[in-house]
PyMOL Python script that loads the backbone (N, CA, C, O; Angstrom):
from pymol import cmd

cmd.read_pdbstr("""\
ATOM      1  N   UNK A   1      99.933  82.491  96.462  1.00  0.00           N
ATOM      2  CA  UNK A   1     100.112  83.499  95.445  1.00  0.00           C
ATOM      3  C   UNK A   1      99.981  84.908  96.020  1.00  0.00           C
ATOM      4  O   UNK A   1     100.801  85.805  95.819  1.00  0.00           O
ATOM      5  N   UNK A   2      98.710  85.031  96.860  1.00  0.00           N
ATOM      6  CA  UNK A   2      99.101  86.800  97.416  1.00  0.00           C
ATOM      7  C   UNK A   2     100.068  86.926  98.499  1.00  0.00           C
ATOM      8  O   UNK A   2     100.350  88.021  98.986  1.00  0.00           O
ATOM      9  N   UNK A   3     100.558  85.877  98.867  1.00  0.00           N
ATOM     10  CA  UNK A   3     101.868  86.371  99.699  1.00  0.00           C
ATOM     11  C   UNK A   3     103.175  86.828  99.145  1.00  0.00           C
ATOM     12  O   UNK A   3     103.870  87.571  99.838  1.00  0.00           O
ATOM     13  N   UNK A   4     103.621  86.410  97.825  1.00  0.00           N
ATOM     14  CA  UNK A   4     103.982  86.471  96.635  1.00  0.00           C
ATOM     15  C   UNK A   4     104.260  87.652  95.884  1.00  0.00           C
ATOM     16  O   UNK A   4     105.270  88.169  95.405  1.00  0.00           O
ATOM     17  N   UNK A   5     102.944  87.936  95.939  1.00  0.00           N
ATOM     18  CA  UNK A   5     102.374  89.491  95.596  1.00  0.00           C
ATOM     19  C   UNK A   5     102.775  90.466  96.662  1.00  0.00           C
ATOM     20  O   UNK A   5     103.408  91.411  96.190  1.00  0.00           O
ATOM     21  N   UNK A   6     102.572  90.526  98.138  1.00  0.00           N
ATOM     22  CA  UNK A   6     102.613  91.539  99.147  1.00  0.00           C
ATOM     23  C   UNK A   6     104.326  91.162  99.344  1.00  0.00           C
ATOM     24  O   UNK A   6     104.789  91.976 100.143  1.00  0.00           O
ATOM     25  N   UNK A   7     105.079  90.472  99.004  1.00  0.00           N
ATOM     26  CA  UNK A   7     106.783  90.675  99.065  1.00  0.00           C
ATOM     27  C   UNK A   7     107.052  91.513  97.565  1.00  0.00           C
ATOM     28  O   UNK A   7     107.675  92.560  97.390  1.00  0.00           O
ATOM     29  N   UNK A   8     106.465  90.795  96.738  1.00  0.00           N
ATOM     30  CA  UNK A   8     107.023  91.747  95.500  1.00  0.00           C
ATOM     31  C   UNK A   8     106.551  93.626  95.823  1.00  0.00           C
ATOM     32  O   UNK A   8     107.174  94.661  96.060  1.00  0.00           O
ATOM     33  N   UNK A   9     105.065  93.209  95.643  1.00  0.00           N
ATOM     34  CA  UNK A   9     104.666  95.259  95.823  1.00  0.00           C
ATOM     35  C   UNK A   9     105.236  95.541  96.510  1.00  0.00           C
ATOM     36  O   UNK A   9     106.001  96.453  96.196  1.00  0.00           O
ATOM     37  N   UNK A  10     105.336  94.921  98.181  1.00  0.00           N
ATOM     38  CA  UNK A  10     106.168  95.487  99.414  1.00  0.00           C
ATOM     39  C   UNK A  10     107.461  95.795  99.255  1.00  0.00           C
ATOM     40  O   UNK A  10     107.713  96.842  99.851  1.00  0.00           O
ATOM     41  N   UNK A  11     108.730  95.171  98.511  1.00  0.00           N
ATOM     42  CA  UNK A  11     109.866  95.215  98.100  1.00  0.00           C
ATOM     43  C   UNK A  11     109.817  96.466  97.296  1.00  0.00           C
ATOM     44  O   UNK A  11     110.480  97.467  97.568  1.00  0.00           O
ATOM     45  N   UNK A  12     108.858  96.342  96.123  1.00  0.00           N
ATOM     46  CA  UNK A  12     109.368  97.271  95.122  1.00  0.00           C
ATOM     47  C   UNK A  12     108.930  98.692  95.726  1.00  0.00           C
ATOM     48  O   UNK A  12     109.452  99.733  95.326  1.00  0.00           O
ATOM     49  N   UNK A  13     108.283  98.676  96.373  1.00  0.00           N
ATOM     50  CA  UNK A  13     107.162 100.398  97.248  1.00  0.00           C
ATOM     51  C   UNK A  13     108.854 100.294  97.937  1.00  0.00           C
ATOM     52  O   UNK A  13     109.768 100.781  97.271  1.00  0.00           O
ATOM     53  N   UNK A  14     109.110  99.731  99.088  1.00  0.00           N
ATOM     54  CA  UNK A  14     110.089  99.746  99.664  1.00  0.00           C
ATOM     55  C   UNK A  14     111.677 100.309  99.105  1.00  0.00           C
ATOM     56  O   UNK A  14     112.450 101.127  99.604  1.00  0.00           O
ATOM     57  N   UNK A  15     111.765  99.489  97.868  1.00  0.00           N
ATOM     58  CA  UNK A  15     113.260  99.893  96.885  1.00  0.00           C
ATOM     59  C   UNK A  15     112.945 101.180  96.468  1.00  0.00           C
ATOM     60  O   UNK A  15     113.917 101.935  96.424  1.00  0.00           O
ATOM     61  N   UNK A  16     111.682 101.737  96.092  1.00  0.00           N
ATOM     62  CA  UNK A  16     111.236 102.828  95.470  1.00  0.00           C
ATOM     63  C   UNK A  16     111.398 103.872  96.525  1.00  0.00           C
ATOM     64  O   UNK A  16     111.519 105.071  96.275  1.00  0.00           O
ATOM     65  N   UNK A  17     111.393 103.366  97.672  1.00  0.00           N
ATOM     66  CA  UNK A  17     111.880 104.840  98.387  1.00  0.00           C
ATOM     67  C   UNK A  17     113.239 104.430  98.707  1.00  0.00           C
ATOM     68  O   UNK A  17     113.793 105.333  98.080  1.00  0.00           O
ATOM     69  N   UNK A  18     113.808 104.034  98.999  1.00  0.00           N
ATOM     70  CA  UNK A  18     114.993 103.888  99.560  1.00  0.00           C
ATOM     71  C   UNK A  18     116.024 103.720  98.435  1.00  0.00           C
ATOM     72  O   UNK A  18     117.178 103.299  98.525  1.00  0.00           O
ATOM     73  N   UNK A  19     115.296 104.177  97.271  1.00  0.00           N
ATOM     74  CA  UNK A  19     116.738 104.414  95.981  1.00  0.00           C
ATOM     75  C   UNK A  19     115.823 105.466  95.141  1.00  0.00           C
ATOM     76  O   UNK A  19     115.484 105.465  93.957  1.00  0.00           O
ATOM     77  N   UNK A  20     115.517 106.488  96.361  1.00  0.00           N
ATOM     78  CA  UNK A  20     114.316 107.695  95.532  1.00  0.00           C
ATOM     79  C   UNK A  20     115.446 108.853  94.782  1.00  0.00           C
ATOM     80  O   UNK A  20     115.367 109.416  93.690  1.00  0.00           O
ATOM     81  N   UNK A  21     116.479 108.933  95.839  1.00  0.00           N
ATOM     82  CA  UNK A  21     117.534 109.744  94.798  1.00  0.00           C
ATOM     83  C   UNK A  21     118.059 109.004  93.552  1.00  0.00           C
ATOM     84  O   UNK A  21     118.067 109.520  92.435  1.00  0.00           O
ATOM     85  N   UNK A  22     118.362 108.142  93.739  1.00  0.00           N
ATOM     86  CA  UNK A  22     118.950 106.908  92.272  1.00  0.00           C
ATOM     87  C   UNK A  22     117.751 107.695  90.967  1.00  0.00           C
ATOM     88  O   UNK A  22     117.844 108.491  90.033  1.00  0.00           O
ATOM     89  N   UNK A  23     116.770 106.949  91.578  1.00  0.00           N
ATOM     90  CA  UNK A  23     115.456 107.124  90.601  1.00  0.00           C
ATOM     91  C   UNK A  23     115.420 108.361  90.377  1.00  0.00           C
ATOM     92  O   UNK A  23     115.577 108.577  89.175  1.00  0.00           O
ATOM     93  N   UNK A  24     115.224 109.701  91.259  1.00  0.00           N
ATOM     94  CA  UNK A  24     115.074 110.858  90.638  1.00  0.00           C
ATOM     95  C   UNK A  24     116.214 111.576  89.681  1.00  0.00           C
ATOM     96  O   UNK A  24     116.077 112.614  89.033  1.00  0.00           O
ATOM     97  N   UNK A  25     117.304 110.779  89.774  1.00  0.00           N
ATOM     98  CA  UNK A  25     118.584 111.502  88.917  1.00  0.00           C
ATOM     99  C   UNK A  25     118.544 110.541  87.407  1.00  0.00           C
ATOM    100  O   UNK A  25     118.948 110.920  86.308  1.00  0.00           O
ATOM    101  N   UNK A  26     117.906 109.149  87.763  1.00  0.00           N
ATOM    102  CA  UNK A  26     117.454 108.668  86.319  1.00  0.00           C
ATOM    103  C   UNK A  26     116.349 109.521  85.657  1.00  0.00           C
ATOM    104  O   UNK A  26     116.595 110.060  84.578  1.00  0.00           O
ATOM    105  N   UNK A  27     115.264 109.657  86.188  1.00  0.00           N
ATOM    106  CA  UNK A  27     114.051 110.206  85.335  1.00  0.00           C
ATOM    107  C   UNK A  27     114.184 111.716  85.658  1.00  0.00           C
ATOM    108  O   UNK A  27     113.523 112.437  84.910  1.00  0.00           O
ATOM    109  N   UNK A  28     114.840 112.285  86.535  1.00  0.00           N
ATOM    110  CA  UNK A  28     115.046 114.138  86.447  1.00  0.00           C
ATOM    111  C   UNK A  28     113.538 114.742  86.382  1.00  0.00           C
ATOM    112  O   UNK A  28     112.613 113.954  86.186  1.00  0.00           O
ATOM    113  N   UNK A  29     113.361 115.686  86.491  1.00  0.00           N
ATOM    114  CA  UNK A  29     112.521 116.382  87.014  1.00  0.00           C
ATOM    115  C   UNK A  29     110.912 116.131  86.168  1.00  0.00           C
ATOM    116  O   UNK A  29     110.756 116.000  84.954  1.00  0.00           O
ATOM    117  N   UNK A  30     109.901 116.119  87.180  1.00  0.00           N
ATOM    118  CA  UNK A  30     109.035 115.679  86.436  1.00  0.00           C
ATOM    119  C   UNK A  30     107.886 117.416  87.150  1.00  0.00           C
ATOM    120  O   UNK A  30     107.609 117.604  88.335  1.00  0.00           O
ATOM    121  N   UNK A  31     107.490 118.338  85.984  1.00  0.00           N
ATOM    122  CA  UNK A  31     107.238 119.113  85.727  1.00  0.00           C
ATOM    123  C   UNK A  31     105.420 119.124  86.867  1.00  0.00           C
ATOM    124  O   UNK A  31     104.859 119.945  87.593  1.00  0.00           O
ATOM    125  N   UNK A  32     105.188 117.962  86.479  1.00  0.00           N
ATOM    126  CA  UNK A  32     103.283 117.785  86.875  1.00  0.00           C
ATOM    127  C   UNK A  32     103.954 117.799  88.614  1.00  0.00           C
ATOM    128  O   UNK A  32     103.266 118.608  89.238  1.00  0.00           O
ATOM    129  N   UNK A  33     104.670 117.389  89.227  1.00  0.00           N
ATOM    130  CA  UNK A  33     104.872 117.174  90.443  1.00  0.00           C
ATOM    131  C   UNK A  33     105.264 118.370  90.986  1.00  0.00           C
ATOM    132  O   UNK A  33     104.683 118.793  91.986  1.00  0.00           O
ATOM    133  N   UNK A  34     106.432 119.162  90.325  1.00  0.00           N
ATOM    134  CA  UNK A  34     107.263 120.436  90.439  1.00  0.00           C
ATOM    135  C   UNK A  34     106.134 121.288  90.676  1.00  0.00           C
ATOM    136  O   UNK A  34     106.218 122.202  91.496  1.00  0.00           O
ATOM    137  N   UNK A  35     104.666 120.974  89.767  1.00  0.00           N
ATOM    138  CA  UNK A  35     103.908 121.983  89.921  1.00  0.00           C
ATOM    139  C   UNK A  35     103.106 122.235  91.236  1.00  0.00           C
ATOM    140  O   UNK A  35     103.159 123.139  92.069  1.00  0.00           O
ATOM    141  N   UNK A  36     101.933 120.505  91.058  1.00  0.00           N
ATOM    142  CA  UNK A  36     101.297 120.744  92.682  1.00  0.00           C
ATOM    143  C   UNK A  36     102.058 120.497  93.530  1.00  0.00           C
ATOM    144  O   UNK A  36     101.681 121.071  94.552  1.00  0.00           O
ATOM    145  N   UNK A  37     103.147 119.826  93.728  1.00  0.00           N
ATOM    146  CA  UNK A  37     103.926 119.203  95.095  1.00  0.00           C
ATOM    147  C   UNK A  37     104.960 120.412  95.713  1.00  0.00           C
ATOM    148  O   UNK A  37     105.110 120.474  96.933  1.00  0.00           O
ATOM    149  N   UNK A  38     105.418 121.033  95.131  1.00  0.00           N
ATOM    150  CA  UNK A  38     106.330 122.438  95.414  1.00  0.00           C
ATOM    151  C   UNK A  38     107.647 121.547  95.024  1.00  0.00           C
ATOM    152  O   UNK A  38     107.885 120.533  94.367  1.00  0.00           O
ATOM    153  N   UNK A  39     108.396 122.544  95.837  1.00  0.00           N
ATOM    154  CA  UNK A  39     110.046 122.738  95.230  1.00  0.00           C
ATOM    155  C   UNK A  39     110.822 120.892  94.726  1.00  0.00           C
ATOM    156  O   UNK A  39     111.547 120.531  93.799  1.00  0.00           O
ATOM    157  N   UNK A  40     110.231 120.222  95.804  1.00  0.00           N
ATOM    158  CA  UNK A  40     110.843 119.098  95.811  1.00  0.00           C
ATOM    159  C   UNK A  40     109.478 117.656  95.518  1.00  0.00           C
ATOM    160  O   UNK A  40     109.343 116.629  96.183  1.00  0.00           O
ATOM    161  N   UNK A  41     108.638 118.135  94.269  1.00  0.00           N
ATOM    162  CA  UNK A  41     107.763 117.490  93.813  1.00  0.00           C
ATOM    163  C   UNK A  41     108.036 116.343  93.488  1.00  0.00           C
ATOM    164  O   UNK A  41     107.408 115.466  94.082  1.00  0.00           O
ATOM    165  N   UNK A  42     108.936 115.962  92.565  1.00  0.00           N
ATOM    166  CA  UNK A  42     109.892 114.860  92.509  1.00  0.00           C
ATOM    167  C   UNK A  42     109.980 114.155  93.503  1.00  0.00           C
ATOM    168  O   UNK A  42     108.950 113.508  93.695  1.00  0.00           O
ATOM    169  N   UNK A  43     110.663 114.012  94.134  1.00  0.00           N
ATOM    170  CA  UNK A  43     111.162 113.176  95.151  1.00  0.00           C
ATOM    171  C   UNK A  43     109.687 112.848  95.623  1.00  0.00           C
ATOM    172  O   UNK A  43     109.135 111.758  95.470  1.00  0.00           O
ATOM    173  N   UNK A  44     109.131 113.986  96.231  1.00  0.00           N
ATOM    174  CA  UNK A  44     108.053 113.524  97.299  1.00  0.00           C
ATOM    175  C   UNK A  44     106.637 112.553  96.217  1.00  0.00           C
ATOM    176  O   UNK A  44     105.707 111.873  96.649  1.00  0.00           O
ATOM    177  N   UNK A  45     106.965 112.835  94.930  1.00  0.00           N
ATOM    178  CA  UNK A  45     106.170 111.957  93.763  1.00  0.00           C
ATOM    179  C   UNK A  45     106.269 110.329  94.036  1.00  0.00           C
ATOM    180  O   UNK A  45     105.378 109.486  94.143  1.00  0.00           O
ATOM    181  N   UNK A  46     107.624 110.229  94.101  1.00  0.00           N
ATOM    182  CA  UNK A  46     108.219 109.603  93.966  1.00  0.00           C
ATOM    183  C   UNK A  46     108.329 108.446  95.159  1.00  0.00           C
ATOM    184  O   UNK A  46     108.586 107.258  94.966  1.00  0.00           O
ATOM    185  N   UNK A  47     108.088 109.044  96.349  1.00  0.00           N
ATOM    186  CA  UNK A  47     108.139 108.566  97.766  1.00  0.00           C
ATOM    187  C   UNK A  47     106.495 107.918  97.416  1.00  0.00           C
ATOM    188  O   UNK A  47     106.228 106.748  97.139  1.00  0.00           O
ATOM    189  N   UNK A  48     105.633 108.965  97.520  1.00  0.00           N
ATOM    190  CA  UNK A  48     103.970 108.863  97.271  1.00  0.00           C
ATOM    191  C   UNK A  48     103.868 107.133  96.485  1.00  0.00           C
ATOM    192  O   UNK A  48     103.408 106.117  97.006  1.00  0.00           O
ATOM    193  N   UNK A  49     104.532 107.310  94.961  1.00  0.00           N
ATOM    194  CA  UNK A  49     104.119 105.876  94.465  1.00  0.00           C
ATOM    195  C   UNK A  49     104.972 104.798  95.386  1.00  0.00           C
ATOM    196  O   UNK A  49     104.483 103.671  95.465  1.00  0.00           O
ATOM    197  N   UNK A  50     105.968 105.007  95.950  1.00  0.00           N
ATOM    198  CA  UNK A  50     106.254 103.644  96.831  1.00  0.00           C
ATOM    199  C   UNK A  50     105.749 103.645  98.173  1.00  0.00           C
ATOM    200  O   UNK A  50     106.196 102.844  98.995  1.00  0.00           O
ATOM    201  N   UNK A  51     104.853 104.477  98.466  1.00  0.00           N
ATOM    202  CA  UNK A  51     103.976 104.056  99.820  1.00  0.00           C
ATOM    203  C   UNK A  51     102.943 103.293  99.359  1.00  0.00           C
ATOM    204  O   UNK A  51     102.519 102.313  99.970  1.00  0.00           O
ATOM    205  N   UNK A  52     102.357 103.824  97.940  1.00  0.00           N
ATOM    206  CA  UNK A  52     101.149 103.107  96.958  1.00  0.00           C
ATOM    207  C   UNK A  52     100.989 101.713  97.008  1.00  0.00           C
ATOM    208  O   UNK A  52     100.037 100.992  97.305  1.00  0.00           O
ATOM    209  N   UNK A  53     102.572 101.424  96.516  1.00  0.00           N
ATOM    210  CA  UNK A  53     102.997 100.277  96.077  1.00  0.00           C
ATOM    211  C   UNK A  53     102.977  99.241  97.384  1.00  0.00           C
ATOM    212  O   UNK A  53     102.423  98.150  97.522  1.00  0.00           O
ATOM    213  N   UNK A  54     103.780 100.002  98.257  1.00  0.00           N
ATOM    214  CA  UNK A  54     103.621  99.470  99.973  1.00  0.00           C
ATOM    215  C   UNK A  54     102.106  98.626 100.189  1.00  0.00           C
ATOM    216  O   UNK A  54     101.733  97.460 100.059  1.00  0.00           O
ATOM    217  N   UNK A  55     101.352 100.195 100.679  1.00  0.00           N
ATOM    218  CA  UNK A  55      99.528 100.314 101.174  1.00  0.00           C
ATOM    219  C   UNK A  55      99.149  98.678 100.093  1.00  0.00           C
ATOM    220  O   UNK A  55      98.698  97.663 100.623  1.00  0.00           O
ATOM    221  N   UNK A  56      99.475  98.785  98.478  1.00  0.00           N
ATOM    222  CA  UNK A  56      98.750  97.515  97.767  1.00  0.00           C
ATOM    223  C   UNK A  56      99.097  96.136  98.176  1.00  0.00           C
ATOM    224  O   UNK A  56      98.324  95.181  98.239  1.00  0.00           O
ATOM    225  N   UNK A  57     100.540  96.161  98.484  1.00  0.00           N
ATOM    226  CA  UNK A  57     101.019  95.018  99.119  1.00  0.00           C
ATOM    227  C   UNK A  57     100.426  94.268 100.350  1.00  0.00           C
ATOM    228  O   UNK A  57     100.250  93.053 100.435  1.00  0.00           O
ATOM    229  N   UNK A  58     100.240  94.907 100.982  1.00  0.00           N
ATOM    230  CA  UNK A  58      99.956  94.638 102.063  1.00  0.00           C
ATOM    231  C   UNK A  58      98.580  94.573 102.592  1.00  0.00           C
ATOM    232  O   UNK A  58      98.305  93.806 103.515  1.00  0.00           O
ATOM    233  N   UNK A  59      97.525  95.504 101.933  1.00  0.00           N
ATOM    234  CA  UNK A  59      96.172  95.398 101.400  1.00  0.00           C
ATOM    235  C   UNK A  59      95.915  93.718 100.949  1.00  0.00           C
ATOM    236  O   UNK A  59      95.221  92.828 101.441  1.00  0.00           O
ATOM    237  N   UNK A  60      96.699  93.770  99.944  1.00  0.00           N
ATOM    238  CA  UNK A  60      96.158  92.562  98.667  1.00  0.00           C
ATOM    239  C   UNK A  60      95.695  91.044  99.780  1.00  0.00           C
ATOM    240  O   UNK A  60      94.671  90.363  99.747  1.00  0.00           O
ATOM    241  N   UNK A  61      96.570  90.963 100.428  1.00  0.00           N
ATOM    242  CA  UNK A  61      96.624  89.435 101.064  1.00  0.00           C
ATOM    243  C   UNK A  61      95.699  89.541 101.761  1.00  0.00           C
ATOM    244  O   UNK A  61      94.991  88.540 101.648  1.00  0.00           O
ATOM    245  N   UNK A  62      95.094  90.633 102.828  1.00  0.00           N
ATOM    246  CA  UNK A  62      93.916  90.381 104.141  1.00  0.00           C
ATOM    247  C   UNK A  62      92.643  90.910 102.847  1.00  0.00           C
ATOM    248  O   UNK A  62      91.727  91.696 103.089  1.00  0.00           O
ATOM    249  N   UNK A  63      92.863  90.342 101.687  1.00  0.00           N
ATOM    250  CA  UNK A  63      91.253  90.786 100.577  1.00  0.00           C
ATOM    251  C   UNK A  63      90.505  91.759 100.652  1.00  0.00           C
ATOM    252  O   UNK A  63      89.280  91.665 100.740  1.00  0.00           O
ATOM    253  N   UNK A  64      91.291  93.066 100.621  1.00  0.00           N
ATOM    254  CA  UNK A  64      90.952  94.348 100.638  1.00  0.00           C
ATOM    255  C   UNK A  64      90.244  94.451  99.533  1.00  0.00           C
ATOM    256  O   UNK A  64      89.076  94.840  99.535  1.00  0.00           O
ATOM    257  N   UNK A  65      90.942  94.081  98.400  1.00  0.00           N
ATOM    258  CA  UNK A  65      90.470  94.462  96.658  1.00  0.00           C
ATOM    259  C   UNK A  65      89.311  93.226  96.251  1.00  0.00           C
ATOM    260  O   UNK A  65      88.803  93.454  95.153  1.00  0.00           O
ATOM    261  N   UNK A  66      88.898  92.213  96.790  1.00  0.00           N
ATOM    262  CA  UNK A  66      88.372  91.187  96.573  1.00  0.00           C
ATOM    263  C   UNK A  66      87.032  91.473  96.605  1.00  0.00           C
ATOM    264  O   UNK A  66      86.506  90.667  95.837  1.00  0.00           O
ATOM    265  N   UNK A  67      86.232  92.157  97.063  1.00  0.00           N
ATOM    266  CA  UNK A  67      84.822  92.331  97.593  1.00  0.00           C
ATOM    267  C   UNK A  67      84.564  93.747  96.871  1.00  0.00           C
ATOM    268  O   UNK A  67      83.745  94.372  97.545  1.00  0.00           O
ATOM    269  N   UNK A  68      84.907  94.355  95.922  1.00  0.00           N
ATOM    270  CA  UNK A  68      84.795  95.780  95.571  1.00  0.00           C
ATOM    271  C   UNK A  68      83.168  95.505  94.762  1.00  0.00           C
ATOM    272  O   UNK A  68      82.757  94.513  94.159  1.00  0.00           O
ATOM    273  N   UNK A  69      82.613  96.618  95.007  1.00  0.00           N
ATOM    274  CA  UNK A  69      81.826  97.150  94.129  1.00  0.00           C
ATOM    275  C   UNK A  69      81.579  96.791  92.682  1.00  0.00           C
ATOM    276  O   UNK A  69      82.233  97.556  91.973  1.00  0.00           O
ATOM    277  N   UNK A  70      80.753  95.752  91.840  1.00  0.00           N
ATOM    278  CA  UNK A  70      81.053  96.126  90.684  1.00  0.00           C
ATOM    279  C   UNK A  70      80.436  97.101  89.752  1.00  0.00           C
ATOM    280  O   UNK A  70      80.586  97.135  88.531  1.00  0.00           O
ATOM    281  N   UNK A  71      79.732  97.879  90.482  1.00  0.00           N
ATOM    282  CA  UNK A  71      78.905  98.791  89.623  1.00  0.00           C
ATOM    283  C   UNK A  71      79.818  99.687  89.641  1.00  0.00           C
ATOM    284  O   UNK A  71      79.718 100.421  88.658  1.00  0.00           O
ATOM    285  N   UNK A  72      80.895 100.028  90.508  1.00  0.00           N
ATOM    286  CA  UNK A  72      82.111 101.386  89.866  1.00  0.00           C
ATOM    287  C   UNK A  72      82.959 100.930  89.124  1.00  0.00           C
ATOM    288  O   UNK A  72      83.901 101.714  89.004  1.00  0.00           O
ATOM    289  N   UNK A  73      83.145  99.387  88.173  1.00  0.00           N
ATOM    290  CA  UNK A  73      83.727  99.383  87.166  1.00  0.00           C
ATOM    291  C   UNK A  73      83.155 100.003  86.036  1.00  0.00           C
ATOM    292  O   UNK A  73      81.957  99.968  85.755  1.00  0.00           O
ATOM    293  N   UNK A  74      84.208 100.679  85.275  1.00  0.00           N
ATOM    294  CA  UNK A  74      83.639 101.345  83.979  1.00  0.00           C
ATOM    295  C   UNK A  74      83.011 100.813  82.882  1.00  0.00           C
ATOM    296  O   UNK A  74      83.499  99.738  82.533  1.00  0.00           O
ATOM    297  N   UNK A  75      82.178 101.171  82.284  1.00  0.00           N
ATOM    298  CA  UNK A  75      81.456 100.776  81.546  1.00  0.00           C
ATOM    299  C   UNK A  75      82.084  99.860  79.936  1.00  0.00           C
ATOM    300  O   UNK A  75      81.738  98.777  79.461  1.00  0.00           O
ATOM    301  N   UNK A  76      82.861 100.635  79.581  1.00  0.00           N
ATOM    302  CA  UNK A  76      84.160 100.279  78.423  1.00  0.00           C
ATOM    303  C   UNK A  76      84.842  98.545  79.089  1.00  0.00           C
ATOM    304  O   UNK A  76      85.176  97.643  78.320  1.00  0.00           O
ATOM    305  N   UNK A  77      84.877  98.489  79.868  1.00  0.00           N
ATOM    306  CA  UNK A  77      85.852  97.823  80.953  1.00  0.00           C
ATOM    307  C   UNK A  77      85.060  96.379  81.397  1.00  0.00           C
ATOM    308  O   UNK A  77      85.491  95.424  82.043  1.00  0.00           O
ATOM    309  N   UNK A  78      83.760  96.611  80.800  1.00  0.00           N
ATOM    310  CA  UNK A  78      83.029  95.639  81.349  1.00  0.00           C
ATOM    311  C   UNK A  78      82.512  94.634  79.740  1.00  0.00           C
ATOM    312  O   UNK A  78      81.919  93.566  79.592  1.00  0.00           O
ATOM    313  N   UNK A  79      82.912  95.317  79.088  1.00  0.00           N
ATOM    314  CA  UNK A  79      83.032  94.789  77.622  1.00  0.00           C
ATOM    315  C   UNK A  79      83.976  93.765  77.159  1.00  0.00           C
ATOM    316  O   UNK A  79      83.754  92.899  76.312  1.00  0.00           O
ATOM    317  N   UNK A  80      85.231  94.005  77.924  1.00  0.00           N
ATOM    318  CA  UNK A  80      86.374  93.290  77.613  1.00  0.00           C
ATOM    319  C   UNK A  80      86.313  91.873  78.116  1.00  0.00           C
ATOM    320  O   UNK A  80      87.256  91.107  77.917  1.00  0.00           O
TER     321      UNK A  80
END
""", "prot")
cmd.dss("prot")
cmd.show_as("cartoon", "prot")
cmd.util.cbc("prot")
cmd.orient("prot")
């Protein structure tokens, strides 16, 4: 199952940059990025979540996320 996982995140981080113009002419300018990122916030937004997506992929399988902390889960969160 997490190998599964690190082709899907890895694919989609991957498609997410390599169809970053596709994507930025679907969703057009996103204002929060334009602001801190400069001229070309967008795109480089945009690049950022498919390295994310990448880094989780590839994380997930050698049990990066498996051993976390549970006292920095939120309090609300621990109810559910």
């Amino acid at each position: 199952m997490q190998y599964i996982l690190w082709i899907l995140f890895f694919g989609l981080g991957f498609a997410t940059i390599f169809y970053r113009y596709s994507l930025y002419k679907i969703t057009g300018d996103w204002e929060w990025a334009m602001k801190f990122l400069g001229a070309n916030g967008t795109i480089v937004a945009i690049i950022l979540i498919g390295a994310i997506l990448m880094f989780i992929g590839v994380a997930y399988p050698f049990g990066v996320f498996e051993n976390l902390d549970p006292r920095i889960v939120p309090t609300w969160l621990s109810t559910l």
